[in-house]
Phi, psi and omega in degrees: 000178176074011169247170236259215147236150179268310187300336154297332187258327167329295197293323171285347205272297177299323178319280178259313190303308191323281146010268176260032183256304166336313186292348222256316195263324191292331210273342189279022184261352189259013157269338188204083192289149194062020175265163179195134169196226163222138180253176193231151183211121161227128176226175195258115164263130204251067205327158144210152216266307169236019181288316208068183213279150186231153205256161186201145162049063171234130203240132138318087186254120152267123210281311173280349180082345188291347189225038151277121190202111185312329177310293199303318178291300204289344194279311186300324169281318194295313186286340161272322173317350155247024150299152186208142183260182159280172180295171187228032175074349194083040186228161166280127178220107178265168215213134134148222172296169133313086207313177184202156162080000000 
């Protein structure tokens, strides 16, 4: 027990993130017309008792450079960063690539 089901933090993930992650991306298309690529998104899911799990350490990797852009990184953490799970027991579960290095 005490760990998330990944298909629960998926479906929140597509579910609310997506969403305003499109919105994130439509607002640099009206600044860098044509950009594209791909972000990597890693966070921390957190218990909190009475929040239920709250996201941390959550970073933005743009893997390719087309849609590194500070607006864009910050609109992307902010908006995952307000996701929010049911608890996670009191327990840390972090999410994303691997780390390296």
């Amino acid at each position: 027990g005490g760990r998330m089901d990944p298909n629960y933090i998926q479906e929140v993930v597509r579910g609310e993130f997506l969403p305003m992650a499109s919105k994130c991306y439509e607002e640099l298309l009206t600044r860098k017309k044509g950009a594209k690529g791909r972000v990597e998104m890693s966070f921390t899911i957190v218990a909190d008792e009475k929040l239920g799990g709250i996201l941390e350490d959550v970073e933005a990797d743009h893997k390719d450079g087309g849609l590194a852009d500070e607006k864009m990184t910050t609109c992307m953490r902010e908006s995952m960063a307000s996701l929010a799970f049911r608890p996670t027991l009191g327990r840390r579960q972090g999410f994303g690539p691997p780390r390296t290095g």
